[in-house]
C-alpha positions as CSV (number, residue, x, y, z in Angstrom):
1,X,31.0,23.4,28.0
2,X,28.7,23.6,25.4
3,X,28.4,26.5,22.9
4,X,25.0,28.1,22.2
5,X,25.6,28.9,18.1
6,X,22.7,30.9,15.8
7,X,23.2,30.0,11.7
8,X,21.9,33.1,9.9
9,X,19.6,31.8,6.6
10,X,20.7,33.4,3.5
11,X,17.2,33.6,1.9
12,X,16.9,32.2,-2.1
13,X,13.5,33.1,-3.4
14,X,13.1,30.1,-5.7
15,X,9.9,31.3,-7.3
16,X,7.6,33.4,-8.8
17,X,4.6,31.4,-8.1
18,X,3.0,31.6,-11.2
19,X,-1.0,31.4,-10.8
20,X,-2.1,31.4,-7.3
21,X,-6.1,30.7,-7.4
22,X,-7.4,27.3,-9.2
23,X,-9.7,28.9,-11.1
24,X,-10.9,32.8,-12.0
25,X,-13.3,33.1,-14.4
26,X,-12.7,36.3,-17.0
27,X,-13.8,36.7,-20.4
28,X,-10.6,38.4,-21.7
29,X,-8.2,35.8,-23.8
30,X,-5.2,36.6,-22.7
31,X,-4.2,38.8,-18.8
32,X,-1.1,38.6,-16.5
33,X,-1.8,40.4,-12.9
34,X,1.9,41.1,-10.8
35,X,1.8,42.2,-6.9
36,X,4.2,45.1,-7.3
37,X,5.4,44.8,-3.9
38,X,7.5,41.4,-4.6
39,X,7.3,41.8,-8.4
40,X,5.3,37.7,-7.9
41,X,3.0,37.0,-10.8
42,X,-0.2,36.3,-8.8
43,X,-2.3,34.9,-12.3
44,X,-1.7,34.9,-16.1
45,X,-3.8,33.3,-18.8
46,X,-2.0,33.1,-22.5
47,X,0.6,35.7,-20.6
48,X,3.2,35.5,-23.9
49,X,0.4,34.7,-26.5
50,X,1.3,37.1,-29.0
51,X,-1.8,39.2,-29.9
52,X,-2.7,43.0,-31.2
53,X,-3.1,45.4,-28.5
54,X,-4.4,48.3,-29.7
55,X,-4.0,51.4,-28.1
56,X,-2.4,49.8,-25.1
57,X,0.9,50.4,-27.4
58,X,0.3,54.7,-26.9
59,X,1.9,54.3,-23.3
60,X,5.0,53.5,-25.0
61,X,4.0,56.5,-27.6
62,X,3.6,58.7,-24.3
63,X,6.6,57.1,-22.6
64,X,8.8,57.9,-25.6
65,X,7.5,61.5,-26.0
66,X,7.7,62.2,-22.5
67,X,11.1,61.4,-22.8
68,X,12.6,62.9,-25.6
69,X,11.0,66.7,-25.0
70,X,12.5,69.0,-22.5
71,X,9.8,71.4,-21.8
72,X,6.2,69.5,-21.9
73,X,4.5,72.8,-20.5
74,X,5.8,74.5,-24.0
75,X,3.3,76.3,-26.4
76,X,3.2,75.8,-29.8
77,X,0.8,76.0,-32.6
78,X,0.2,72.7,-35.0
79,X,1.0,72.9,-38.4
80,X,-2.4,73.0,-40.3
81,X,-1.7,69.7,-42.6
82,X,-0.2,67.9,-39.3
83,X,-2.9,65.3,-39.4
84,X,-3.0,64.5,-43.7
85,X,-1.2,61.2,-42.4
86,X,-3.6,60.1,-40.3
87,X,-5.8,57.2,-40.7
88,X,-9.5,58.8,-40.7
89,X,-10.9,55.8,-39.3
90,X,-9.3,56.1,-35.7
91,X,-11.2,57.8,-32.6
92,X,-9.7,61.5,-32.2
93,X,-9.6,64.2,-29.0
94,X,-10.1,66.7,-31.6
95,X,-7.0,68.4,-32.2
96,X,-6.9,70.5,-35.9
97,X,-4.0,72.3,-37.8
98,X,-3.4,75.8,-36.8
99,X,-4.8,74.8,-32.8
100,X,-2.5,76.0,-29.8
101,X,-1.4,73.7,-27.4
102,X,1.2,72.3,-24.8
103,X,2.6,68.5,-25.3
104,X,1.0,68.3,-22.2
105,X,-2.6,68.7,-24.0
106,X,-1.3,66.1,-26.3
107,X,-0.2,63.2,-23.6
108,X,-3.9,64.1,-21.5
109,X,-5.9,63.3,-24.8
110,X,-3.2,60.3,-26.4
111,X,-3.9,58.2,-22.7
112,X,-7.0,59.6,-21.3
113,X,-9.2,60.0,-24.6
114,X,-6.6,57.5,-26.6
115,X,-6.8,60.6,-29.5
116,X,-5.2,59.2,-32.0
117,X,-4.4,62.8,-32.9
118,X,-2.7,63.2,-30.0
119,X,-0.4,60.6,-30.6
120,X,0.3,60.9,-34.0
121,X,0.7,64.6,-33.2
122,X,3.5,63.5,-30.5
123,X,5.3,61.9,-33.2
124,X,5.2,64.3,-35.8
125,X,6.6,67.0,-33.0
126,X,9.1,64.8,-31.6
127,X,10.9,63.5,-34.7
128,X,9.1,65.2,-37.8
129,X,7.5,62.1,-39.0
130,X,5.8,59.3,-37.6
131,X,7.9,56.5,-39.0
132,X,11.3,58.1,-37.6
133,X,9.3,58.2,-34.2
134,X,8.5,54.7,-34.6
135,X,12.1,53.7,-34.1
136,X,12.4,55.4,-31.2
137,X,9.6,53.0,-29.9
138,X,11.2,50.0,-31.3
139,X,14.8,51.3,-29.8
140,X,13.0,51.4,-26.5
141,X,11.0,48.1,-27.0
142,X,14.6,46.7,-27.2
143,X,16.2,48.2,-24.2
144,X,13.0,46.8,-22.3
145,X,13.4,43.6,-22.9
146,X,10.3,43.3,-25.2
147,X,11.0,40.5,-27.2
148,X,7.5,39.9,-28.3
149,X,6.6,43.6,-29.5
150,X,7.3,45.3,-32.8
151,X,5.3,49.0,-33.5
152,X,5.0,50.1,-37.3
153,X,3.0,53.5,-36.2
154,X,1.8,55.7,-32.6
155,X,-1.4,55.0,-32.2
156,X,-2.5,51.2,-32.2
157,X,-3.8,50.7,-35.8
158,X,-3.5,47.2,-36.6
159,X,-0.8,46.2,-38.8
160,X,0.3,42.8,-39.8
161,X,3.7,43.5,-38.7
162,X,2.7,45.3,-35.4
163,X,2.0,43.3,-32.4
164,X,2.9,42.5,-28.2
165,X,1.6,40.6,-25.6
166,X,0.3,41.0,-21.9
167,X,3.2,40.4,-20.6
168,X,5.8,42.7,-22.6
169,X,3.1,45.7,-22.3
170,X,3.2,44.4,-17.8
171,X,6.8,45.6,-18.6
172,X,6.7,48.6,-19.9
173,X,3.7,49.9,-17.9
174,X,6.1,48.8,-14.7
175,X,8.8,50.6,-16.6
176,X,6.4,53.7,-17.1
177,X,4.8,53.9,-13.7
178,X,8.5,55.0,-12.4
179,X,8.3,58.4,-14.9
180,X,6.7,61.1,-12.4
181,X,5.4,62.8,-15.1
182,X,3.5,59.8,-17.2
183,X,2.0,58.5,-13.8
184,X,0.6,61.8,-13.2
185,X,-1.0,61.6,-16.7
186,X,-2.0,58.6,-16.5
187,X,-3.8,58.4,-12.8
188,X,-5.6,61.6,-14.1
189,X,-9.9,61.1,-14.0
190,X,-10.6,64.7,-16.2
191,X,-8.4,67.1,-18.1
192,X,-8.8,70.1,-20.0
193,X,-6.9,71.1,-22.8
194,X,-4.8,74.6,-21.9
195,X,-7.0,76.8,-24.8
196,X,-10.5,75.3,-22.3
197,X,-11.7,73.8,-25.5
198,X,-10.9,70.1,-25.3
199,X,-11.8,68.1,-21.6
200,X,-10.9,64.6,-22.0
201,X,-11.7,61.8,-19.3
202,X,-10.0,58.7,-18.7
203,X,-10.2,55.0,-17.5
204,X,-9.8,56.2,-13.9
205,X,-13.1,58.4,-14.2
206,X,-14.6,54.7,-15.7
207,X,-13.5,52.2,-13.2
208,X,-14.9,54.3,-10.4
209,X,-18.2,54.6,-11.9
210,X,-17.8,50.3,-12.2
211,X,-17.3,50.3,-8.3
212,X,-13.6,50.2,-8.5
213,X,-12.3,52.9,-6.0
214,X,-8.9,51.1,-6.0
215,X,-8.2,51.7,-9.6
216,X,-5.1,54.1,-9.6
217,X,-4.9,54.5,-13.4
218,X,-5.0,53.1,-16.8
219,X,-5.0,52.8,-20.6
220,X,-7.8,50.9,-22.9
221,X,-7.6,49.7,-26.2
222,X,-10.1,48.3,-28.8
223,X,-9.9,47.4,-32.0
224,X,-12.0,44.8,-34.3
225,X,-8.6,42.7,-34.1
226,X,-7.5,43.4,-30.1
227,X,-10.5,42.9,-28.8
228,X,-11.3,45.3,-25.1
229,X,-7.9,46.0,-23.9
230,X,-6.8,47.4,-21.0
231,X,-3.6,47.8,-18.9
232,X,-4.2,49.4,-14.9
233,X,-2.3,49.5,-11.8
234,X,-4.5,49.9,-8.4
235,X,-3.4,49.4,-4.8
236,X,-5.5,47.8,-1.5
237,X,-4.7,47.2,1.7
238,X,-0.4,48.5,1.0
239,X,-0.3,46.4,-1.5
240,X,0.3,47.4,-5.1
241,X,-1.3,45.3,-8.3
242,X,-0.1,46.1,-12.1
243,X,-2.4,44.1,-14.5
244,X,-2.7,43.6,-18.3
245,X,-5.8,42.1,-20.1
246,X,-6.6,41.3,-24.0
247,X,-9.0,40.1,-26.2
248,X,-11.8,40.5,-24.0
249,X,-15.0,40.2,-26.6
250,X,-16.5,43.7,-27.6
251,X,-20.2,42.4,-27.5
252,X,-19.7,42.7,-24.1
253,X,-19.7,46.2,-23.0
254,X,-16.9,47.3,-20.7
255,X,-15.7,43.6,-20.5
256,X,-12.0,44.7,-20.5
257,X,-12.9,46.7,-16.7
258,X,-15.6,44.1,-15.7
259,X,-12.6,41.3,-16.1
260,X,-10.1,43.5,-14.3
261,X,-12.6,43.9,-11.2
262,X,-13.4,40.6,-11.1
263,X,-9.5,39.6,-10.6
264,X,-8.7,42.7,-8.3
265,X,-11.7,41.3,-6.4
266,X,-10.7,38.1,-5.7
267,X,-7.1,38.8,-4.7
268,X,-7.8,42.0,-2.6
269,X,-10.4,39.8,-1.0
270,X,-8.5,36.4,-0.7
271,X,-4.9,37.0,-0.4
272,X,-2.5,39.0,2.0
273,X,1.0,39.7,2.9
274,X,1.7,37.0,6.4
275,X,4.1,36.3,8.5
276,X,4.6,32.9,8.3
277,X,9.1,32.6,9.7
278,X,8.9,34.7,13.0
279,X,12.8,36.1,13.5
280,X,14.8,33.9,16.6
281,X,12.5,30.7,15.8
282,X,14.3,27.9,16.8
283,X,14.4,25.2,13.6
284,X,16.3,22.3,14.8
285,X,19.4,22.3,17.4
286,X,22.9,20.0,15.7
287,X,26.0,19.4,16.6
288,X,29.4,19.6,15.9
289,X,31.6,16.4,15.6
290,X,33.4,17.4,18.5
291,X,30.0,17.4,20.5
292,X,29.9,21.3,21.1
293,X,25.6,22.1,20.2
294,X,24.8,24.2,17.1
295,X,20.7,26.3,17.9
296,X,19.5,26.8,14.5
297,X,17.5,29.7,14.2
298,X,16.2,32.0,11.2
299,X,17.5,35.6,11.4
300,X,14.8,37.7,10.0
301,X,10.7,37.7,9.8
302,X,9.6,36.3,6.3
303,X,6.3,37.3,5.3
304,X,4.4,36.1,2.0
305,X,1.6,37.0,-0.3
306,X,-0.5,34.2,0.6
307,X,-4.2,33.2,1.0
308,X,-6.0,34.0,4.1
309,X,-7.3,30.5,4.4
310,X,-3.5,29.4,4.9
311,X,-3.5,28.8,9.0
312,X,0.3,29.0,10.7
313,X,-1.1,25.6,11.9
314,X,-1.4,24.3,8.8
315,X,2.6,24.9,7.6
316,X,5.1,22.5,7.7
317,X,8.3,23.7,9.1
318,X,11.3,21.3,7.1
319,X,15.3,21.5,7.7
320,X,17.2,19.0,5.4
321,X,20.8,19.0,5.8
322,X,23.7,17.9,8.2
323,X,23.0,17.0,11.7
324,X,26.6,16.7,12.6
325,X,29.1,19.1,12.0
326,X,32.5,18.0,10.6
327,X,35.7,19.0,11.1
328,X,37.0,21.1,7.9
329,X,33.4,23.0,7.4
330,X,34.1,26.8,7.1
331,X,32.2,29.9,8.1
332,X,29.6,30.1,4.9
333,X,29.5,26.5,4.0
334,X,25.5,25.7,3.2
335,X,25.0,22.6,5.2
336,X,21.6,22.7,4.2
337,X,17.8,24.2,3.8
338,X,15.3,24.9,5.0
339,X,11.7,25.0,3.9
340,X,8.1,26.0,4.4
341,X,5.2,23.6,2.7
342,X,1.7,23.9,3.2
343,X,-0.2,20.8,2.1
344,X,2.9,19.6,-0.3
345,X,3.4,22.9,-1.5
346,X,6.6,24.5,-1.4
347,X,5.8,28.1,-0.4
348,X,9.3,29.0,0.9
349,X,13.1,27.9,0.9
350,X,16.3,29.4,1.7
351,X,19.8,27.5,2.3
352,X,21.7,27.1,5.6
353,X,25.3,28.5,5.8
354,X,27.3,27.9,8.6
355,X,28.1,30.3,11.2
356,X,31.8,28.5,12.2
357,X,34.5,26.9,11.2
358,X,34.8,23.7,12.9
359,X,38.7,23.0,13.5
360,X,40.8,20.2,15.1
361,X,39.7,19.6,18.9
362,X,40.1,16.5,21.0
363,X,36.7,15.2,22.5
364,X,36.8,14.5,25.9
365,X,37.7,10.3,25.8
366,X,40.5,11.3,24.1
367,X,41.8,14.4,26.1
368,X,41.3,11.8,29.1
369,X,43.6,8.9,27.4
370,X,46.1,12.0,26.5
371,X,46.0,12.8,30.2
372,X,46.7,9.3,30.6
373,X,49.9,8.5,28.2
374,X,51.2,11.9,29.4
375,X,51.1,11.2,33.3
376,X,52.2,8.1,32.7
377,X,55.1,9.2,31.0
378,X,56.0,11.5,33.6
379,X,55.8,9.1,36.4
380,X,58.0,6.5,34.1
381,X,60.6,9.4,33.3
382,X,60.7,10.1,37.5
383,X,60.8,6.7,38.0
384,X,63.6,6.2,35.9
385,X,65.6,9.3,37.0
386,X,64.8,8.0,41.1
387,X,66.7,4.6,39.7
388,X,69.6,6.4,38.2
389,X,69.8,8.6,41.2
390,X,70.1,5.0,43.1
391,X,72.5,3.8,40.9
392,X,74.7,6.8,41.2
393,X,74.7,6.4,44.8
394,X,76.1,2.9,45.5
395,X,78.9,3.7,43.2
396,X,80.0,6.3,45.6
């Protein structure tokens, strides 16, 4: 009798795909643009080109602060010469000695209005001078994983020996985005300072103005150096996007958001999550040496980030492996894999295990010669013992 057997697919995500669309035009030099929802890069251009970023770098300023003060709600006045180390050059809130506020009036301005007073005031509070607060960022950097960033101050001024990339600040923005507090600062469109003197507004309040109701929140950057900067996170259709741009060129205004719209665009547009492995779908049926039939079947639905152009039609369904099982394969063995193409593509692949362990049987020509030898043996042993019986009885 034969056996109806399912092989459950252990599935091995052998990508990231790295970039997805042939060709997206954007002015910014360097970007990297990740679908949260299966941490995939979707596009990068010049991802791990190391580059200034500006003001991008005050999320881990924020990020740091955030997490090394107890009470951000807390009152306190600034000390009238807080800001004598401050480079007079960089774009302010307009925070001044002797001003009451909360930390929280100081995170609003550092990642709404990028006030470099803000930031440098963080520091200052936190560890009583910016170059002690510094190695707190470099500390973190380092537990991150950044391997391409080194800070030298808190609020983006280029400095020879201060610089990131796209993809270290996708990191740390992911990292972020899981503080409650930092994403509620940061997907903030207007805030007011506590005292009602100070309103700040931030890249949120920007992109929607540029058509870009998906935005979710952000951080710009710009200096002469850096180039338009900016680092966002927006969400469409349940799926959530975290992108990073750089260098985009200054003389074009609000390049940095016009590049991000342009590659939110063309994914939200383009590309989905599909179905493309239904649960129970029958791949290819085997069998075991001892002719006993194996149904192969996946176990689960598998859907991808794909593009809608990509037609169920169009994929090409592929199981490499054993056809016949052999005697001394256990429970767990891979015995093969199976994979999805479209058009030569690999979009998918995940190896076969198997469900049994195939041990010693006799197929059926056999179990009849067995049958065989063994009646024959019988009817030789009663023949002999009639003969003896025989024998017994003529010498009586």
């Amino acid at each position: 009798m034969k056996k109806y057997l399912s092989i459950l697919f252990i599935f091995v995500l052998l990508f990231p795909l790295s970039i997805k669309a042939e060709s997206i035009n954007i002015n910014s030099e360097n970007a990297v643009m990740i679908n949260l929802n299966n941490n995939e890069i979707i596009y990068e251009k010049n991802k791990d080109e190391v580059i200034k970023v500006a003001s991008m770098q005050k999320v881990m300023t924020a990020l740091v602060a955030i997490e090394n003060i107890d009470n951000l709600d807390e009152s306190f006045v600034l000390d009238y010469n807080i800001f004598d180390g401050l480079d007079s050059e960089l774009a302010v809130a307009g925070f001044s000695g002797g001003d009451r506020v909360t930390y929280n009036d100081l995170l609003y301005a550092t990642l709404l209005r990028s006030g470099a007073d803000g930031a440098y005031g963080l520091a200052v509070k936190v560890s009583g001078s910016e170059a002690e607060f510094v190695k707190l960022m470099n500390k973190k950097a380092e537990e991150l994983g950044l391997r391409n960033t080194h800070f030298t101050n808190s609020t983006g001024l280029d400095d020879d020996d201060q610089f990131s990339t796209v993809y270290d600040m996708a990191i740390l923005l992911k990292y972020a985005l899981n503080n409650s507090r930092f994403k509620k600062i940061i997907s903030t469109e207007e805030y007011t300072t506590t005292n009602g003197e100070i309103t700040v507004t931030g890249p949120v309040h920007k992109a929607k103005t540029l058509g870009m109701d998906y935005f979710n929140g952000g951080k710009t950057g710009y200096t002469d150096l850096a180039g338009l900067c900016l680092m966002s996170y927006a969400s469409y259709d349940d799926v959530d996007y975290l992108l990073v741009t750089g260098r985009a060129p200054e003389s074009m205004k609000n390049q940095n958001f016009l590049d991000q719209k342009t590659l939110y665009d063309y994914f939200m547009e383009n590309y989905s999550f599909q179905t493309i492995i239904k649960k129970n779908k029958v791949i290819k049926k085997i069998k075991t040496m001892y002719d006993d039939e194996v149904t192969l079947k996946t176990s689960k639905n598998v859907s991808m980030y794909i593009n809608n152009n990509v037609f169920q039609n169009e994929l090409e369904y592929i199981y490499e492996g054993e056809d016949v099982l052999k005697r001394g394969v256990k429970k767990g063995d891979k015995i093969g894999k199976y994979i999805v193409k479209n058009k030569d593509k690999v979009l998918y692949e995940e190896d076969v295990l198997s469900p049994i362990t195939v041990k010693f049987k006799l197929k059926t020509p056999y179990k009849i010669g067995l049958i065989i030898i063994l009646v024959s043996m019988f009817i030789h042993l009663r023949l002999r013992n009639l003969r003896r019986k025989r024998r017994r009885k003529r010498r009586r």
